[in-house]
gemmi code that builds the backbone of each chain (N, CA, C; Angstrom):
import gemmi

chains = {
    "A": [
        ("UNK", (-10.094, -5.121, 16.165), (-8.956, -5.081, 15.263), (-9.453, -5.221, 13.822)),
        ("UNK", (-8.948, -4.463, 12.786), (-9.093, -4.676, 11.700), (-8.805, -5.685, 10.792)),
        ("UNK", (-9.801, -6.406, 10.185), (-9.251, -7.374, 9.432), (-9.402, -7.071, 7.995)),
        ("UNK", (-8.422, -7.329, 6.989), (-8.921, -7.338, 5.665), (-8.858, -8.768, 5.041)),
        ("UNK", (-9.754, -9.191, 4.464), (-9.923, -10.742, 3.687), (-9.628, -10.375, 2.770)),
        ("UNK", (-8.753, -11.268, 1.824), (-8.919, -11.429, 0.219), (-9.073, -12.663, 0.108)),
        ("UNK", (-10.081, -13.219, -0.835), (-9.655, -14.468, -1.789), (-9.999, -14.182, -2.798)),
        ("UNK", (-9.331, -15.292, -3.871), (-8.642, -16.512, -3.405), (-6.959, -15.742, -3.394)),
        ("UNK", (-5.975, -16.365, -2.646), (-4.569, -15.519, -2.318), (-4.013, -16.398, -3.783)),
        ("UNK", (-4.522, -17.024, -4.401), (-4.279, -17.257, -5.548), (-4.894, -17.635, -6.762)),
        ("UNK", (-4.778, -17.527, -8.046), (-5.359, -17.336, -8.807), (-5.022, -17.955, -10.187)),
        ("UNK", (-4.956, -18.804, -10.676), (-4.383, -19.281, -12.138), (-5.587, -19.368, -13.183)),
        ("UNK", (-5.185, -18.716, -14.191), (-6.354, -19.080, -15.017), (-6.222, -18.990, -16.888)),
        ("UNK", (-6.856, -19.195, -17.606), (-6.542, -19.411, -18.665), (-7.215, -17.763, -19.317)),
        ("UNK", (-6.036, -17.321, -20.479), (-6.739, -15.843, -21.499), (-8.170, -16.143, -21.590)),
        ("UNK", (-8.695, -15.091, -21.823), (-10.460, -14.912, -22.375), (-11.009, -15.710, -20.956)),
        ("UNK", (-11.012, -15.912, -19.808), (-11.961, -16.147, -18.748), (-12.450, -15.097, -18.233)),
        ("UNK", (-13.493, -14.971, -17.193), (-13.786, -14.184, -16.515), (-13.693, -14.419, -14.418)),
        ("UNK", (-13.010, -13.862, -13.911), (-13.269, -13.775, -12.682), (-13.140, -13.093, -11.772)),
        ("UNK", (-13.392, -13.340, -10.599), (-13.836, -11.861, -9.611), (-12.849, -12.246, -8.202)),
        ("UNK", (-12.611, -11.230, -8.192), (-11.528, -11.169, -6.671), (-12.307, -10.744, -5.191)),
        ("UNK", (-12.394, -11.163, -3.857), (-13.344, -10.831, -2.900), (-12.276, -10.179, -2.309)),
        ("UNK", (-12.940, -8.999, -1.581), (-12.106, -8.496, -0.402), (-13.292, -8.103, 0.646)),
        ("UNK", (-13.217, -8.638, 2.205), (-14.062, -8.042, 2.948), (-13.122, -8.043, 3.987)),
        ("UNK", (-13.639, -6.282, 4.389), (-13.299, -5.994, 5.509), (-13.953, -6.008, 7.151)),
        ("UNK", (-13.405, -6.005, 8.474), (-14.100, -6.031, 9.372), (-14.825, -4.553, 10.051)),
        ("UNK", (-14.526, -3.547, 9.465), (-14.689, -2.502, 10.119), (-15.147, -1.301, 9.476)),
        ("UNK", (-15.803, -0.395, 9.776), (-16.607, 0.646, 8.779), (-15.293, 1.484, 8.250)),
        ("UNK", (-15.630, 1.211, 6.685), (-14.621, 2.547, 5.900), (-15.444, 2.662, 4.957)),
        ("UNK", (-15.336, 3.709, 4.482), (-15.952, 4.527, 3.300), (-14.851, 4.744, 2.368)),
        ("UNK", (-13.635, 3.880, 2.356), (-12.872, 4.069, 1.070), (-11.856, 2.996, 1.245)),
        ("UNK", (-12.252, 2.805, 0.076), (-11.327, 1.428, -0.523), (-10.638, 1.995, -1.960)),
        ("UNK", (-9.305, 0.663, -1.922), (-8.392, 0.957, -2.575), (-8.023, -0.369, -3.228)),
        ("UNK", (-7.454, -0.519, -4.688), (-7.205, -2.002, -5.733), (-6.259, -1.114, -5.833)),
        ("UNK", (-4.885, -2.141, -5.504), (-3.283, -2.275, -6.110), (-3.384, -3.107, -6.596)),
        ("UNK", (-2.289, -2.541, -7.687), (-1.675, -3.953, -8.549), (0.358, -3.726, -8.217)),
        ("UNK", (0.857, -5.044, -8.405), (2.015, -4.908, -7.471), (2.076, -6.474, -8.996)),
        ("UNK", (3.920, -5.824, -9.351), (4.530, -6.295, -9.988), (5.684, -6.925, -9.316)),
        ("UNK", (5.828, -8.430, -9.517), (6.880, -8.796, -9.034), (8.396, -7.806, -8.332)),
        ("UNK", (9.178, -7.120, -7.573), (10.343, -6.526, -7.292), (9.824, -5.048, -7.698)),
        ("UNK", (8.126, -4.677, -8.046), (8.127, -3.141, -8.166), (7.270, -3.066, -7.091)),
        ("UNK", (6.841, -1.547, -6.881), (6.290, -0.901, -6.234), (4.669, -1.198, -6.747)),
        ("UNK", (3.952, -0.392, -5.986), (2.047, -0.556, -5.916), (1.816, 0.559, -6.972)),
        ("UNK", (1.203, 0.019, -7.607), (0.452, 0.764, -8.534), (-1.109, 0.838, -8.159)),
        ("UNK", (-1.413, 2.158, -8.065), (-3.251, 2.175, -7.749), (-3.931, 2.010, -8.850)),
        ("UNK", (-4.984, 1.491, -8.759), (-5.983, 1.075, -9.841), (-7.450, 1.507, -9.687)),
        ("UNK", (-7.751, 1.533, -8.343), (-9.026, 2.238, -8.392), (-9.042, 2.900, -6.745)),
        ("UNK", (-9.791, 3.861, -6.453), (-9.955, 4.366, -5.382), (-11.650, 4.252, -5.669)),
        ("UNK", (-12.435, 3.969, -4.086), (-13.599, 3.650, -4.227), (-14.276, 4.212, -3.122)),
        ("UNK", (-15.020, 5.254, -3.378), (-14.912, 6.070, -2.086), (-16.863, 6.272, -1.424)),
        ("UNK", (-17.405, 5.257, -1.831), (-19.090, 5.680, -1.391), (-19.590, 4.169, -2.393)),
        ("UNK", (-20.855, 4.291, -1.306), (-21.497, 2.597, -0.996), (-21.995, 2.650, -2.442)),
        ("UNK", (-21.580, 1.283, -3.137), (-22.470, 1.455, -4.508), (-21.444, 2.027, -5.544)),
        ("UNK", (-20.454, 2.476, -5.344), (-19.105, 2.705, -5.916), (-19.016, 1.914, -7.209)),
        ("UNK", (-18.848, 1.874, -8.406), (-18.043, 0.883, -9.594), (-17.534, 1.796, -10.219)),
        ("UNK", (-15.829, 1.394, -10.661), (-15.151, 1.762, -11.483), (-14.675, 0.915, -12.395)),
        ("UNK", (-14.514, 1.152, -13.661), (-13.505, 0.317, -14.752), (-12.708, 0.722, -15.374)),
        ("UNK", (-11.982, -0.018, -15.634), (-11.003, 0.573, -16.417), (-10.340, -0.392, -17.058)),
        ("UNK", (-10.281, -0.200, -18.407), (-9.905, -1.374, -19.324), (-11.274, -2.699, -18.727)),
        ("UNK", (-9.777, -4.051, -18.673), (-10.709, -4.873, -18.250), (-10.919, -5.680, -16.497)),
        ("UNK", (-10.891, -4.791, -16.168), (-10.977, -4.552, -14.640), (-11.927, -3.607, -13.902)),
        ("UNK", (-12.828, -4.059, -13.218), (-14.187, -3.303, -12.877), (-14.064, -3.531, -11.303)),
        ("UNK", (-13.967, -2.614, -10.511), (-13.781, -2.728, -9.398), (-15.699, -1.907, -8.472)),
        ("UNK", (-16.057, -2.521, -7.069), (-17.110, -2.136, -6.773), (-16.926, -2.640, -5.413)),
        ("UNK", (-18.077, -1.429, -4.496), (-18.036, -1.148, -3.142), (-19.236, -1.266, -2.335)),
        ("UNK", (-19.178, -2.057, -1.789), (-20.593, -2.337, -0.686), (-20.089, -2.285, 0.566)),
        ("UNK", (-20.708, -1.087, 0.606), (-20.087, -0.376, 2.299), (-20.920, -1.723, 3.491)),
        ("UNK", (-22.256, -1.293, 3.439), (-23.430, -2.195, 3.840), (-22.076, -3.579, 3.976)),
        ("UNK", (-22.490, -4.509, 3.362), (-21.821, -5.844, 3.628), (-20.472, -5.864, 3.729)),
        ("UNK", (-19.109, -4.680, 3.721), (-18.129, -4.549, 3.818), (-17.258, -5.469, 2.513)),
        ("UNK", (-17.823, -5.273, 1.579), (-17.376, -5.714, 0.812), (-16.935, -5.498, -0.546)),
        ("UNK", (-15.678, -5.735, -1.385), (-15.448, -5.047, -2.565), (-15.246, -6.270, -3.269)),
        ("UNK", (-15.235, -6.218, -4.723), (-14.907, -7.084, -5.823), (-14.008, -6.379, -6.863)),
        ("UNK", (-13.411, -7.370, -7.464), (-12.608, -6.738, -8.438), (-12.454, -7.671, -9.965)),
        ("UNK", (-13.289, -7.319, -10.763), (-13.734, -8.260, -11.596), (-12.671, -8.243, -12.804)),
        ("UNK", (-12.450, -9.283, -13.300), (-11.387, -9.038, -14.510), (-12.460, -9.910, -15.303)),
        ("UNK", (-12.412, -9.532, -16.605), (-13.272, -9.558, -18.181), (-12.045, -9.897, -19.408)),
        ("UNK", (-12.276, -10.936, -19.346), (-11.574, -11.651, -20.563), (-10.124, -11.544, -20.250)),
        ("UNK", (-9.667, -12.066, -19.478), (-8.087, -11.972, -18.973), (-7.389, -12.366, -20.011)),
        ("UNK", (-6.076, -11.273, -20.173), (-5.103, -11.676, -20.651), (-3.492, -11.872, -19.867)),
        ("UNK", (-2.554, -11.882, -20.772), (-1.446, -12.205, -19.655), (-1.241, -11.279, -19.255)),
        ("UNK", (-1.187, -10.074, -19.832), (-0.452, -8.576, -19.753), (-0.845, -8.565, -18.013)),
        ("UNK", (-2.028, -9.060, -17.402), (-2.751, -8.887, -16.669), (-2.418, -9.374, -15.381)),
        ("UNK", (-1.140, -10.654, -15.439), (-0.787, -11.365, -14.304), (0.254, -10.720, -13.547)),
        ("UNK", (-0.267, -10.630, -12.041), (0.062, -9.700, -11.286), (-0.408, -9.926, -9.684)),
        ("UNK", (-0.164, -9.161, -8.874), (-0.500, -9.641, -7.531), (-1.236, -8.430, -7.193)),
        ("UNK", (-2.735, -8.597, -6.618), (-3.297, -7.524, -6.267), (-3.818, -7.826, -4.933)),
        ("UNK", (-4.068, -6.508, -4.556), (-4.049, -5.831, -3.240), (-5.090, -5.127, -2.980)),
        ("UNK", (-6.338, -5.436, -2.365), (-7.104, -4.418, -1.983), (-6.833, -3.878, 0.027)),
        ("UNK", (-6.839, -2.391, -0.236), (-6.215, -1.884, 1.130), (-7.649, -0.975, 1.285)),
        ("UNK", (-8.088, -0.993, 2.811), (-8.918, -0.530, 3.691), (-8.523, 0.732, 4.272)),
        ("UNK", (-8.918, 1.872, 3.728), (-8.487, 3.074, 4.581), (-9.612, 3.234, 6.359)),
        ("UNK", (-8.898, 3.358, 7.220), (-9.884, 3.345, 8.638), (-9.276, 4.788, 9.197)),
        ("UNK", (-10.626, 5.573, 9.832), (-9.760, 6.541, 10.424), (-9.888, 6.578, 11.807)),
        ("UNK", (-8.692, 6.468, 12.441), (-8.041, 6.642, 13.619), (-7.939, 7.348, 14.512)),
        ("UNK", (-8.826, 7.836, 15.239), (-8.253, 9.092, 15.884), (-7.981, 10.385, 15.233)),
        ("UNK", (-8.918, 10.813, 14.517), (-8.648, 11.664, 12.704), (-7.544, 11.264, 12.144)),
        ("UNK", (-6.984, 10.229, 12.064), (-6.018, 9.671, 11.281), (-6.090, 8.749, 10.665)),
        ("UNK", (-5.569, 8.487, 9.234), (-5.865, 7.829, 8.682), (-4.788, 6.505, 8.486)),
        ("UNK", (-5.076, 5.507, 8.852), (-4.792, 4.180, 8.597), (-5.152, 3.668, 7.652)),
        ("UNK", (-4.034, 2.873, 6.656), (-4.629, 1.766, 5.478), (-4.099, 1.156, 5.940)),
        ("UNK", (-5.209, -0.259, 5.908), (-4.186, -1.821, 5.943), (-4.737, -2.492, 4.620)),
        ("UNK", (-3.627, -3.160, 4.563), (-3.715, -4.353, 2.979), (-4.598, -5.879, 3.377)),
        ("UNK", (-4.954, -6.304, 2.666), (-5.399, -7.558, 2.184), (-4.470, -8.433, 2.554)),
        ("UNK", (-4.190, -9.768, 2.692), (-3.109, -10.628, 2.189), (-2.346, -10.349, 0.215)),
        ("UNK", (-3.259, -10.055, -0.556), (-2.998, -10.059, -2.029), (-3.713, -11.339, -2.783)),
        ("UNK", (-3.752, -10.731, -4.006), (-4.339, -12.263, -4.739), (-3.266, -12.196, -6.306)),
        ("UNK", (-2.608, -13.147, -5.824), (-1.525, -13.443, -6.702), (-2.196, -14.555, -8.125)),
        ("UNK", (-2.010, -13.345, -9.096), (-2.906, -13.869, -10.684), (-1.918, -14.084, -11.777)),
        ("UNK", (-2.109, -15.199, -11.994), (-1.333, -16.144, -12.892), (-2.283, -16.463, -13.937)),
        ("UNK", (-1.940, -15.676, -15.177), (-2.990, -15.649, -16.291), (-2.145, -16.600, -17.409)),
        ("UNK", (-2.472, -18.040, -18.052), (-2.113, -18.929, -18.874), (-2.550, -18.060, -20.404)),
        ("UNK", (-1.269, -18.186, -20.799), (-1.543, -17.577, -22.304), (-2.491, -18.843, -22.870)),
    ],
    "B": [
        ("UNK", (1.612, 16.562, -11.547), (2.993, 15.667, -10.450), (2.111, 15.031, -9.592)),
        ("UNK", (2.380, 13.599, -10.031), (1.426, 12.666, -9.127), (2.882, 11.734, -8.324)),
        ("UNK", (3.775, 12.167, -8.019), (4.866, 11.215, -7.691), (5.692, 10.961, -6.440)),
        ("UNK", (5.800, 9.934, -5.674), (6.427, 9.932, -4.745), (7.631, 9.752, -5.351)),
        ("UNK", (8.835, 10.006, -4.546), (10.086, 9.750, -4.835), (11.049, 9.126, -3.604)),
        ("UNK", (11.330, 7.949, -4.137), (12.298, 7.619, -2.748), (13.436, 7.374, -3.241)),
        ("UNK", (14.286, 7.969, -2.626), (16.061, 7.177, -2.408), (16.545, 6.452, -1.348)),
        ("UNK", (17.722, 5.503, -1.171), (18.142, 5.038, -2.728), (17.203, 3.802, -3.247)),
        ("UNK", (17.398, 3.235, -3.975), (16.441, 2.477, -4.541), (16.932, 1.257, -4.033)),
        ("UNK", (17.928, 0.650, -4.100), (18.870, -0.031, -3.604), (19.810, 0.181, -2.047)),
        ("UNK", (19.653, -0.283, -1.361), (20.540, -0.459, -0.066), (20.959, -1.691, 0.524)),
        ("UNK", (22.461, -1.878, 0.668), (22.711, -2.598, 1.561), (23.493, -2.279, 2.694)),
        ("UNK", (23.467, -2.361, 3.696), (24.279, -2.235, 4.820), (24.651, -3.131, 5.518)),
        ("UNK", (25.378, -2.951, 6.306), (26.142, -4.069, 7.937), (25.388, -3.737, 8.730)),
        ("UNK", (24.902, -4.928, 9.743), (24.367, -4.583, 11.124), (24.641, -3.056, 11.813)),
        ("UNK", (25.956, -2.860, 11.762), (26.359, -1.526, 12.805), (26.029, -0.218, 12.078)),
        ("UNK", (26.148, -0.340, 10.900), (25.920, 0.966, 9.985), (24.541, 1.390, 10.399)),
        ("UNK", (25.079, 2.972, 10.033), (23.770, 3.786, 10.218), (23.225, 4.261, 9.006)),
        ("UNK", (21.952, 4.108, 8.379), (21.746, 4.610, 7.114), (20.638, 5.358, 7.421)),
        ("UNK", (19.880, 5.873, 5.911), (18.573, 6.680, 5.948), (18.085, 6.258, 4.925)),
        ("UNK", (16.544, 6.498, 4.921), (15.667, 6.509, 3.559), (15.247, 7.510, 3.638)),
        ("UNK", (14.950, 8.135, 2.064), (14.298, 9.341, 1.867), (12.885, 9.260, 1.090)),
        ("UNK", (12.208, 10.395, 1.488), (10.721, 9.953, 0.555), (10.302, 11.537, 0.684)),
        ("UNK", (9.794, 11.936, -0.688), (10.257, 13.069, -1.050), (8.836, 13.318, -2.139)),
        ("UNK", (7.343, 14.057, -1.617), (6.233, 14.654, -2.694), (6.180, 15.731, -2.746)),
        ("UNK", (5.557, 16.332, -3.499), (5.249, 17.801, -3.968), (4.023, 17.977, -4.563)),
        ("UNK", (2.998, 17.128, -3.926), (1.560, 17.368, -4.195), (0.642, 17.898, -3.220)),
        ("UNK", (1.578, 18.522, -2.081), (0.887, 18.977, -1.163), (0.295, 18.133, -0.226)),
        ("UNK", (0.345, 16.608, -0.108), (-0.195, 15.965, 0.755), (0.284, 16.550, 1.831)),
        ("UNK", (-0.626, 16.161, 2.763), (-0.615, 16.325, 4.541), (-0.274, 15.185, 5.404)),
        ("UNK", (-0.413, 13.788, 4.297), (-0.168, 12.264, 5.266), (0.677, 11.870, 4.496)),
        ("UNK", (1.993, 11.690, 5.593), (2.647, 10.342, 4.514), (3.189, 9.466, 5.979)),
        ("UNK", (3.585, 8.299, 4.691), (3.468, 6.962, 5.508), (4.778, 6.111, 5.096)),
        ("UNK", (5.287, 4.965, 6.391), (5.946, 3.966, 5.596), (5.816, 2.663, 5.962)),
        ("UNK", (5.447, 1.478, 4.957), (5.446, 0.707, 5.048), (6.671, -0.124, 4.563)),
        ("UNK", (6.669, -1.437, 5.673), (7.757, -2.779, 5.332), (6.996, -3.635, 4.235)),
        ("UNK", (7.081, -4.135, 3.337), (6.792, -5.228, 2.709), (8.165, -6.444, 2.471)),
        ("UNK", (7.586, -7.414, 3.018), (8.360, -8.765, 2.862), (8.279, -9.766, 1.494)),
        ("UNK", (9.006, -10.246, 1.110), (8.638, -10.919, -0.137), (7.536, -11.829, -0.075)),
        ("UNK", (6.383, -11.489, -0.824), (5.320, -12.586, -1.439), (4.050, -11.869, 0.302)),
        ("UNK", (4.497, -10.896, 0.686), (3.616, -10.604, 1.666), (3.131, -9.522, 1.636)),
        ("UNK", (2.049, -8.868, 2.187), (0.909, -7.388, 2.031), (2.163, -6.616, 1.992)),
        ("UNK", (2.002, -5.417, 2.059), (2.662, -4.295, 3.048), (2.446, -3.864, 4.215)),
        ("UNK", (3.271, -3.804, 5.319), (2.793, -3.483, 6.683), (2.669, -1.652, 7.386)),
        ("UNK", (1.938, -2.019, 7.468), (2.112, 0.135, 7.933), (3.226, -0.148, 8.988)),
        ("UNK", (4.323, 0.824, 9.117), (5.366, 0.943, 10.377), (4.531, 2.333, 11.069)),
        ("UNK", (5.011, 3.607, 10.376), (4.483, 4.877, 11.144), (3.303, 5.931, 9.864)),
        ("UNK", (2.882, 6.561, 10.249), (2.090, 7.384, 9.770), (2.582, 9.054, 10.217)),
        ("UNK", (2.880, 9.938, 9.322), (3.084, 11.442, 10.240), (1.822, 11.967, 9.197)),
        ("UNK", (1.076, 13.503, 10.367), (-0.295, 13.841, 10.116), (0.152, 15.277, 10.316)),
        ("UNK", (0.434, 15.940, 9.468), (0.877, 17.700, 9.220), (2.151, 17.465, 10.057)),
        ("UNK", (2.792, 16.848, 9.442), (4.189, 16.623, 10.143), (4.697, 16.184, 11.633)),
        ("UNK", (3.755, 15.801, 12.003), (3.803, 15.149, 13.749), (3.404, 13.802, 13.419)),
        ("UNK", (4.209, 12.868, 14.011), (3.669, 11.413, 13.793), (2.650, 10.866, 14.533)),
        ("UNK", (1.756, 10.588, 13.796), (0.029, 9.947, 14.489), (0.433, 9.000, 15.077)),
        ("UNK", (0.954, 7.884, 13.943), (0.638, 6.190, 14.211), (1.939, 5.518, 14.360)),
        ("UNK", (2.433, 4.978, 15.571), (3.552, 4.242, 15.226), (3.048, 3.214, 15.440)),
        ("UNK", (3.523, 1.723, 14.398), (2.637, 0.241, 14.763), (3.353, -0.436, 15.708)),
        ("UNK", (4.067, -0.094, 16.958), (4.878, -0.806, 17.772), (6.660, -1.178, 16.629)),
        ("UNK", (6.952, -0.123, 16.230), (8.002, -0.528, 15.827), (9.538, -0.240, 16.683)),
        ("UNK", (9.978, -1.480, 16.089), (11.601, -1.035, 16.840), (12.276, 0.238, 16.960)),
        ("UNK", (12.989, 0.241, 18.057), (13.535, 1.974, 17.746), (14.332, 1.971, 17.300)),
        ("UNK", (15.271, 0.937, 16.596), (16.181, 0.629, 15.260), (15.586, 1.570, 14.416)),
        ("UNK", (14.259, 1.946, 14.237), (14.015, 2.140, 13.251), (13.302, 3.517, 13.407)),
        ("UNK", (13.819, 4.880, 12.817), (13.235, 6.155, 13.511), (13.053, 7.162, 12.667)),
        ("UNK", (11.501, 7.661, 12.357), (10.920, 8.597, 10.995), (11.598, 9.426, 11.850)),
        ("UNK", (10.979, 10.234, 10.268), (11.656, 12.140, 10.469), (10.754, 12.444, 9.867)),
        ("UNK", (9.905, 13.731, 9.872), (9.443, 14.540, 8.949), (9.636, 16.149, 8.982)),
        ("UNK", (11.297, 16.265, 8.268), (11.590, 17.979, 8.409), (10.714, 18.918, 7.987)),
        ("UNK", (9.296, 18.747, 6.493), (8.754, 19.224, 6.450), (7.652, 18.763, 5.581)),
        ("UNK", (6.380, 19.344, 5.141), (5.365, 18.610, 4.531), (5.887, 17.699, 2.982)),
        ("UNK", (7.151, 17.868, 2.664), (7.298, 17.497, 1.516), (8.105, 16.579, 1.562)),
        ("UNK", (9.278, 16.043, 2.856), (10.034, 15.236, 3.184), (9.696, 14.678, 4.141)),
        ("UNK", (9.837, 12.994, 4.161), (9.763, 12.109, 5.005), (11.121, 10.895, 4.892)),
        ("UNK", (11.801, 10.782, 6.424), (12.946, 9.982, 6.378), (12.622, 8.583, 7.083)),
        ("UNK", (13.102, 7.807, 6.965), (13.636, 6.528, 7.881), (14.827, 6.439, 8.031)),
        ("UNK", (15.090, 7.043, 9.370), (16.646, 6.234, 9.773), (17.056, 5.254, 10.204)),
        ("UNK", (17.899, 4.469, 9.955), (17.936, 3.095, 10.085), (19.327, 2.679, 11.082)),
        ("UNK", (19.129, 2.078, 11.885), (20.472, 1.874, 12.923), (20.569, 0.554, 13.519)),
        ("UNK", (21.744, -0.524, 13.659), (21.520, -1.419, 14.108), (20.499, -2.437, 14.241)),
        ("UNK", (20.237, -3.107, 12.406), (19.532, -3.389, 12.054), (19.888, -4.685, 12.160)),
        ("UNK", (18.836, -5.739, 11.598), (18.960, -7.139, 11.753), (18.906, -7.495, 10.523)),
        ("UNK", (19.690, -8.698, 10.003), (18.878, -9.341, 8.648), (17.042, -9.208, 8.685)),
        ("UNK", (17.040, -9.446, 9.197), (15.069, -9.881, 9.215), (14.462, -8.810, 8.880)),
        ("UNK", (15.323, -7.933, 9.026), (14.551, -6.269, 8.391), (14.785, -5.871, 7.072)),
        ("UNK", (15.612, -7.180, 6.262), (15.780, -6.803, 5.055), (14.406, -7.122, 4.049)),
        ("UNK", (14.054, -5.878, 3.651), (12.451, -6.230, 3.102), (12.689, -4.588, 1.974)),
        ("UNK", (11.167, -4.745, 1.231), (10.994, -3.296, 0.562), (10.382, -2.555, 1.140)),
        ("UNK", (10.867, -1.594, 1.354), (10.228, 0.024, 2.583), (9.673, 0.980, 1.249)),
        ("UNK", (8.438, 1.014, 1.894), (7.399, 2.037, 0.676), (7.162, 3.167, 1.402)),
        ("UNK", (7.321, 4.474, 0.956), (6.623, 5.275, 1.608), (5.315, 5.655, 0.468)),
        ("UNK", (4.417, 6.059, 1.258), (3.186, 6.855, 0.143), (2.791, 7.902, 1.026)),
        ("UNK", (1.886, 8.578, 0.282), (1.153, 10.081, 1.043), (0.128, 9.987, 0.353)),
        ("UNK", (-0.792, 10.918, 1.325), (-2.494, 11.279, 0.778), (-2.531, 12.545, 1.187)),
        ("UNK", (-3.842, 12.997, 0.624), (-4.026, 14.480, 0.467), (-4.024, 15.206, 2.141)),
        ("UNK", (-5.148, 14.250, 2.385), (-5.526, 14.856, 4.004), (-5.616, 13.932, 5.348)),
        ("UNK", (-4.791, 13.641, 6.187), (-4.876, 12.696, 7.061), (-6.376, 12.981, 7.725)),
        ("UNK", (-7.161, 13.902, 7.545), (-8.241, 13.751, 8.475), (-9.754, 13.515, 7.458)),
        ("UNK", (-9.493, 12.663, 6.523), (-10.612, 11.927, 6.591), (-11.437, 12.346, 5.574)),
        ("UNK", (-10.885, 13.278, 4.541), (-11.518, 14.435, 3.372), (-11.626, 13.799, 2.259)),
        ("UNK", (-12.560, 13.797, 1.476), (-12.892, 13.227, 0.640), (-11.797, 12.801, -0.913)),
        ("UNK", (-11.969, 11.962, -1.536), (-10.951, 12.000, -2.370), (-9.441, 12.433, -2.112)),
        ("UNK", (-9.637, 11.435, -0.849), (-7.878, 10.809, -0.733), (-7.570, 9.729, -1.528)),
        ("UNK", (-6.909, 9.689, -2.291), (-5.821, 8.853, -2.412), (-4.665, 8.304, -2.008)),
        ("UNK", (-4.054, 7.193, -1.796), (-2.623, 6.942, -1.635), (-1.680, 6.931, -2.439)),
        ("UNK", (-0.716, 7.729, -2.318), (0.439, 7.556, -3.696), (1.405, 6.610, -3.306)),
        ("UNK", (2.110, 5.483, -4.066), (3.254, 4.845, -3.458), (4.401, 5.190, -4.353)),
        ("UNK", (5.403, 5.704, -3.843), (6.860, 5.490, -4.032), (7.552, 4.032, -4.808)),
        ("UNK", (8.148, 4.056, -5.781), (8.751, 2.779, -6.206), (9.437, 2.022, -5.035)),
        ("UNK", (9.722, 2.298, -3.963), (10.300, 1.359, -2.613), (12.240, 1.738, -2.314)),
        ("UNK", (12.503, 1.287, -1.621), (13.954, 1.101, -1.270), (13.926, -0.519, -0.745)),
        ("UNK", (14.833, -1.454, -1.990), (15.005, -2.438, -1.284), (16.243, -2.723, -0.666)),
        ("UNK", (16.110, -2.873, 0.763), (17.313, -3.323, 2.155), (17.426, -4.062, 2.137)),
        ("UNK", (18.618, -4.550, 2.207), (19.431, -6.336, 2.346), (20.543, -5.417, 3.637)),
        ("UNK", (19.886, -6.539, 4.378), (20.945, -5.907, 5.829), (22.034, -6.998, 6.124)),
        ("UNK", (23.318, -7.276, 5.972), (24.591, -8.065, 5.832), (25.009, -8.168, 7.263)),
    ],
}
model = gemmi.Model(1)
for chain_id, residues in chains.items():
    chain = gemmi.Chain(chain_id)
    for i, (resn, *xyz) in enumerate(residues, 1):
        res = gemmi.Residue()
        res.name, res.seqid = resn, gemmi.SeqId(i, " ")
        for name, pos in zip(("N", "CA", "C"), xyz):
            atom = gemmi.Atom()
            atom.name, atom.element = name, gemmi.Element(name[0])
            atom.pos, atom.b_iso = gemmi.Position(*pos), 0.0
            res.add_atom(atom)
        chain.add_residue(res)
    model.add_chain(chain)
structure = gemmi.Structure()
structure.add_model(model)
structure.setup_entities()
């Protein structure tokens, strides 16, 4: 069965810090996925990560893929509030040539002005 | 056009009522999907359809029954529902259910259900 880990499922922290979000999965995928999810909205994608050794950024959010150890990070660089939000890294697995994503629990980020 | 579209955005119904959700792309995907999300919880995959035949159902109630009339429409019909099913229903789609490089998932802003 597939598992996806996130920690920490929560997150408080003060503007201008730096920290990193874990997600490991139990099972071979070659593509990973960072949502960001606004209180009562829908998922917004943030990075698609599709081969071992993978990093993307954007703004101040750097996301990266280690197929090998099943593992992704999602680094935030000098947090601000704009930034507090609940994120989601989801595991695409394929199925029977089908494709399955499952989610993370989320890591709910509470950025202190 | 990177956009899912779902209606209505808002739903409430009575136990006995029969309703629908709609989820509606035009990027040519081949997979679309719908997930339950509960407040303060992941999103759960319910079904998956793969060139319009449904792959994946996750053991869901038969309260609860996709449609896919064609690659660009995907429904949930909803029948004799429970409170406990009142949650946000996402649909999204990707390019290729079989596994092709540079898939993405698109998500839909949701339909949130309050079942009375």
């Amino acid at each position: 069965e597939l598992k996806v880990e996130q920690n920490p499922l929560f997150l408080s922290m003060q503007e201008g810090k730096n920290y990193t979000i874990y997600c490991n999965y139990s099972t071979t995928s070659d593509r990973l996925y960072w949502y960001r999810q606004d209180p009562g909205k829908s998922l917004e994608s943030l990075f698609v990560l599709l081969s071992n050794g993978a990093v993307k950024q954007e703004g101040r959010l750097m996301a990266s893929l280690d197929t090998k150890a099943r593992l992704s990070t999602l680094h935030i660089t000098a947090a601000v509030h704009d930034l507090s939000a609940t994120y989601f890294c989801a595991v695409d697995i394929n199925m029977n040539r089908d494709d399955k994503i499952i989610f993370g629990k989320g890591t709910r980020l509470h950025i202190l002005p | 056009d990177t956009e899912v579209t779902q209606t209505p955005k808002h739903l409430v119904m009575g136990m006995t009522n029969k309703k629908s959700l709609k989820c509606e792309q035009h990027m040519g995907h081949r997979a679309m999907y719908w997930y339950k999300q509960k407040a303060k919880k992941p999103p759960e995959l319910m079904f998956v359809y793969s060139y319009e035949k449904l792959s994946i159902n996750e053991s869901v109630p038969s309260r609860f029954s996709p449609e896919c009339p064609n690659s660009s429409l995907l429904n949930l019909h909803l029948h004799a529902l429970q409170p406990e099913d009142s949650a946000l229903y996402l649909c999204a789609s990707s390019q290729d259910p079989r596994g092709a490089q540079n898939t993405e998932a698109f998500f839909g802003q949701g339909t949130r259900l309050t079942v009375v």
